[in-house]
C-alpha positions as a printed NumPy array, in Angstrom:
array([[204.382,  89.072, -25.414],
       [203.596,  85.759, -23.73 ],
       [206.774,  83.892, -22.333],
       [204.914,  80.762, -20.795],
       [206.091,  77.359, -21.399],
       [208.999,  79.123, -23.077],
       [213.053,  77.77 , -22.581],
       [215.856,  80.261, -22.114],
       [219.358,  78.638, -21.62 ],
       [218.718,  76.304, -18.812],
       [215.727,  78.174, -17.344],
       [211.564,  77.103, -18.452],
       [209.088,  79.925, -17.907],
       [206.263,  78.706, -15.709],
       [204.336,  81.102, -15.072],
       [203.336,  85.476, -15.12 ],
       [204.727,  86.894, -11.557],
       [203.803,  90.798, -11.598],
       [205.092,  93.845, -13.77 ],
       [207.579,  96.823, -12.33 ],
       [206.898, 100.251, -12.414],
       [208.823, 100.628, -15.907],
       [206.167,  98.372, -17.236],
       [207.978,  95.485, -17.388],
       [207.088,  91.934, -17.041],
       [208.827,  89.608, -14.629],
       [208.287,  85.6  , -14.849],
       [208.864,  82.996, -12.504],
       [211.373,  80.599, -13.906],
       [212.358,  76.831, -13.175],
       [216.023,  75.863, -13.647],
       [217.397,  72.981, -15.129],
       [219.349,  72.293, -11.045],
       [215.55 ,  72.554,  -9.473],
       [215.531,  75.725,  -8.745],
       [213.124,  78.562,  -8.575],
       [214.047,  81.662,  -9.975],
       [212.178,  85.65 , -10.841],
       [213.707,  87.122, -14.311],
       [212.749,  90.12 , -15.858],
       [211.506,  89.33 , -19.841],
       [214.185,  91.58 , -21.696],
       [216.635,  89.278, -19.809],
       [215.079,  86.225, -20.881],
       [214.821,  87.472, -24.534],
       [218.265,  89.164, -24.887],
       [219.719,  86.314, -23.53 ],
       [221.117,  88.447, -20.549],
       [219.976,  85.832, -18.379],
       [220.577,  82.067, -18.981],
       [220.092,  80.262, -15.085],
       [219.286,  80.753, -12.036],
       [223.027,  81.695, -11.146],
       [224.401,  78.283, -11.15 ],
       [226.125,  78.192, -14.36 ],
       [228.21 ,  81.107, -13.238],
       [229.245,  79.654, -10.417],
       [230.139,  75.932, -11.899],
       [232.159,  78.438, -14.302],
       [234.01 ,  80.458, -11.523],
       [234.831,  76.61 ,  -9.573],
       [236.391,  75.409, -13.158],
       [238.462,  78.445, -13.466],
       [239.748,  78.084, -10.005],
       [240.455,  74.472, -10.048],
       [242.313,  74.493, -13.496],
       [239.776,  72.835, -15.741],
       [238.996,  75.536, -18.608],
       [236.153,  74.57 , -20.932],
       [237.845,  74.486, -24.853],
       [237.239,  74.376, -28.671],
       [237.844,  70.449, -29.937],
       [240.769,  70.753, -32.082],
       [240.908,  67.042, -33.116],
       [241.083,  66.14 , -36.751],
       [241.598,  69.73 , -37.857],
       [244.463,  71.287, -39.437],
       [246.762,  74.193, -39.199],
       [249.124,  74.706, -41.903],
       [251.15 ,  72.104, -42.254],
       [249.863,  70.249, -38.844],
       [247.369,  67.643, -38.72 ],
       [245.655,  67.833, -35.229],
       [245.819,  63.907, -33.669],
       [244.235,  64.592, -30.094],
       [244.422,  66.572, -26.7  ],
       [247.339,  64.856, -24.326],
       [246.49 ,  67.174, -21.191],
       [245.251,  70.498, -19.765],
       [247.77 ,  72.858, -17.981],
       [246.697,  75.823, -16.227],
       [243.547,  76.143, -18.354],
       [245.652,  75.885, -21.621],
       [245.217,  72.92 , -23.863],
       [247.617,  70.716, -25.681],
       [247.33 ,  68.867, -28.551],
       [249.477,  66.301, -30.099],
       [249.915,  67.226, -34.143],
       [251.31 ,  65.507, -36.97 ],
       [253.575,  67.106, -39.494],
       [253.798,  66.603, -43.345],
       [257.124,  65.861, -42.733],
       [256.672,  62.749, -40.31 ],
       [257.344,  63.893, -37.255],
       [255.217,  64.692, -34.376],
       [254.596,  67.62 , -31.82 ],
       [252.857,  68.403, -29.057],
       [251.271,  72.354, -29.509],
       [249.268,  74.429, -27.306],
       [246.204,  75.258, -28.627],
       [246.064,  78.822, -28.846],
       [249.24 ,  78.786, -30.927],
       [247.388,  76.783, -33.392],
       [244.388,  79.12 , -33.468],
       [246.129,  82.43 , -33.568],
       [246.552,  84.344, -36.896],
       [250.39 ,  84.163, -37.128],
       [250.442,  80.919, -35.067],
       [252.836,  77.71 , -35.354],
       [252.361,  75.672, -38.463],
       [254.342,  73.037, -38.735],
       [257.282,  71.081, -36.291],
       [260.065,  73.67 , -37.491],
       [261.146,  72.097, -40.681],
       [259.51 ,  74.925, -42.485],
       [261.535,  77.296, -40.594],
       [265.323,  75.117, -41.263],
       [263.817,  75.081, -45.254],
       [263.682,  79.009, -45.609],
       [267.061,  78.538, -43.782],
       [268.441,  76.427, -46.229],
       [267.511,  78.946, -49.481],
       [269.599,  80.519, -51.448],
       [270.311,  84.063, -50.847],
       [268.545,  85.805, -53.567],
       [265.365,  84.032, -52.261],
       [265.533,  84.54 , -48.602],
       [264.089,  88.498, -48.933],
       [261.437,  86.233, -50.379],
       [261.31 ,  84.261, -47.373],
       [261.388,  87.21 , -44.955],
       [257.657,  88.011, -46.179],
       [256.648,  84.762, -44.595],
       [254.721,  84.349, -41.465],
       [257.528,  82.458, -40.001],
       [259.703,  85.649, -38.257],
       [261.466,  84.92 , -35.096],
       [260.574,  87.086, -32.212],
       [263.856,  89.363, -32.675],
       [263.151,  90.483, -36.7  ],
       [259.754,  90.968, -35.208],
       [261.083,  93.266, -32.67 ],
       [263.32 ,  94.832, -34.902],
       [261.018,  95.501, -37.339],
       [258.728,  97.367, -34.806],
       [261.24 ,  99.365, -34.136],
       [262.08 , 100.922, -37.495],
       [258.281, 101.134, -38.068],
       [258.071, 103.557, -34.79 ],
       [261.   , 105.749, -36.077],
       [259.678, 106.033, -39.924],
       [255.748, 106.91 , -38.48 ],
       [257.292, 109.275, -35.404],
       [260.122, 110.856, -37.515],
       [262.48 , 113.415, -35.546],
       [260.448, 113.537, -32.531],
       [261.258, 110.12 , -31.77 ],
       [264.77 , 110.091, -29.794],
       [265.197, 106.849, -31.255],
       [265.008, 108.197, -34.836],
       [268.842, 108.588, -36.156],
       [267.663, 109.446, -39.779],
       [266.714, 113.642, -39.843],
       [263.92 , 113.259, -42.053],
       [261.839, 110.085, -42.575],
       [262.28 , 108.068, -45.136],
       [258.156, 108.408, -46.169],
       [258.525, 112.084, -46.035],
       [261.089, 111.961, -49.159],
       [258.525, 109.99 , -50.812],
       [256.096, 111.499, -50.217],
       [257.358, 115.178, -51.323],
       [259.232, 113.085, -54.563],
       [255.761, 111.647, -55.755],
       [253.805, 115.497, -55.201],
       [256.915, 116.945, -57.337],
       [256.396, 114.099, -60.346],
       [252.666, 114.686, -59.909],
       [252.656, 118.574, -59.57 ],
       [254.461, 118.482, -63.068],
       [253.312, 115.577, -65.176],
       [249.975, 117.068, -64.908],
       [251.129, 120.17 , -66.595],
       [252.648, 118.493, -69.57 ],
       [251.194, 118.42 , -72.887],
       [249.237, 115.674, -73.759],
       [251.606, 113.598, -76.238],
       [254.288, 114.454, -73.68 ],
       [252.384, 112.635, -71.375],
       [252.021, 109.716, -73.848],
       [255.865, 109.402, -73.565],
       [256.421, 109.197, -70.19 ],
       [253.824, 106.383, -69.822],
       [255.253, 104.642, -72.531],
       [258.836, 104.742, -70.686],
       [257.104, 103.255, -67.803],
       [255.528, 100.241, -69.996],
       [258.908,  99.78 , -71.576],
       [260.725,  99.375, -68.292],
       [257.544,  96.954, -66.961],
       [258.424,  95.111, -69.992],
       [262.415,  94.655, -69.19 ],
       [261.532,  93.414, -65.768],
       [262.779,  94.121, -62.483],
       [266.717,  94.654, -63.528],
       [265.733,  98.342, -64.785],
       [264.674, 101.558, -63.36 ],
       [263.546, 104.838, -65.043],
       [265.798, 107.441, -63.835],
       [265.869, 111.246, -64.206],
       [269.005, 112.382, -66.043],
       [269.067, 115.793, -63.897],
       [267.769, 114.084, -60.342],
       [264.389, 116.074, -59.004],
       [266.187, 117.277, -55.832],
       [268.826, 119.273, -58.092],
       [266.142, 120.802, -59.793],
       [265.385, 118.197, -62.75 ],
       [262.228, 118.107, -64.355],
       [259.927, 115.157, -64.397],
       [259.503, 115.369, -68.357],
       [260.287, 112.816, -71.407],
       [264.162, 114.41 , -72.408],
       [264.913, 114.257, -68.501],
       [264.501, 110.194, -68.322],
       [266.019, 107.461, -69.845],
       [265.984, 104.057, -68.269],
       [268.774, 102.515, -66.78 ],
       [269.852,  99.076, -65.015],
       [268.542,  99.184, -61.555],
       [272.406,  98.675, -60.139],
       [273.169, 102.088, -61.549],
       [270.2  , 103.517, -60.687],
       [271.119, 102.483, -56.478],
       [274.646, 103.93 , -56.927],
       [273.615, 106.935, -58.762],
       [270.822, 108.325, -55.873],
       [270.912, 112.443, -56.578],
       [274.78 , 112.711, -58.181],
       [275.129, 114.817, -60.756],
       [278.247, 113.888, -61.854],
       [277.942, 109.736, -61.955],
       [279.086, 107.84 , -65.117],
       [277.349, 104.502, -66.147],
       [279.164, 101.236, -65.365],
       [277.514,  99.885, -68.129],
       [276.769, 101.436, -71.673],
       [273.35 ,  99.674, -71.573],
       [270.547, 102.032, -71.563],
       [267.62 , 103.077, -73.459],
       [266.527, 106.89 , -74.68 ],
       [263.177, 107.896, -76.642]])
């Protein structure tokens, strides 16, 4: 393939020079500084080569001197920050001067703005999930808005539910997932087993309970780890307070008489 009179980056193909002994074609080149320059064709059409070697080195004086080539920011927005303009360049970071829907105004570095969980907005976001009421600030904690410690924290507890008892920071015995996971293999292992319009009645306790809402649970009278069976005369559906205090006990009694039997 003919490269002549072709432009790569900065760098015009003048002429054919000679090919290697791989068969490949080299081309002399003249860069947009003036100079002269011998690149191989592959590098030319990969884009492997761009200059004659001076944009790498106006890119290595930049670095060194502080001055960082960056994306324009200005006019864009980030949550609830409207981007105004760049106020200055520190140690090859940018920052920008931002507006909040608020009123007032900030001045953010620009790769907190770009991140995925990055700043967005002054803080008055942050004092509003502050200012909830209780019941809606587990709500809250599903926001992007964690401090750095619930972060941390929440690391943490990940670590020792994935690593189990071979992590010496694990204080539990046996994993929370674990429990799950053998609870949902026992429902599984013997709903499958079940007769078909048995079947049909332990959906049909499910839909009912969908259909009270989140206040109830479906609960098995005799729990599974005592032996209980996951079948329609071992459930009955039960407020979800009871169903917390109750766990595996054998022996609880209702603190309400609400509940509901097929």
């Amino acid at each position: 393939m003919d490269l002549v009179g072709k432009r790569y980056g900065k760098l015009l193909v003048k002429e054919f020079d000679h090919k290697d002994k791989y068969n490949h074609s080299h081309y002399k080149c003249l860069c947009e500084c003036g100079k002269e320059t011998i690149v191989r064709d592959n590098s030319l059409t990969l884009g492997k080569t761009q200059s004659c070697g001076c944009y790498r080195n106006q890119r290595v004086s930049e670095t060194q001197s502080g001055v960082k080539r960056h994306t324009d920011l200005s006019n864009r927005r980030f949550g609830m920050l409207s981007v105004i303009e760049l106020l200055h360049v520190k140690d090859g970071r940018t920052y920008w001067k931002c507006l909040c829907d608020c009123g007032n105004e900030s001045i953010v570095r620009g790769n907190d703005l770009t991140k995925k969980k990055g700043i967005k907005s002054c803080g008055c976001y942050r004092n509003y999930l502050a200012s909830l009421p209780k019941s809606l600030e587990t709500r809250a904690k599903l926001s992007k808005h964690r401090s750095e410690e619930s972060r941390k924290k929440m690391s943490e507890s990940r670590k020792g539910r994935f690593m189990g008892c071979n992590n010496p920071n694990w204080k539990g015995g046996v994993p929370k997932n674990v429990h799950s996971a053998k609870r949902r293999a026992i429902k599984y292992n013997q709903y499958k087993t079940l007769p078909e319009c048995e079947k049909d009645k332990v959906r049909l306790y499910y839909r009912i309970k969908q259909y009270l809402g989140l206040d109830w649970e479906v609960d098995h009278i005799k729990p599974l780890s005592k032996g209980g069976l996951h079948h329609p005369d071992n459930l009955w559906i039960i407020p979800s307070i009871d169903n917390n205090r109750k766990r595996n006990k054998l022996d609880y009694v209702l603190n309400h008489d609400f509940y509901f039997k097929l």
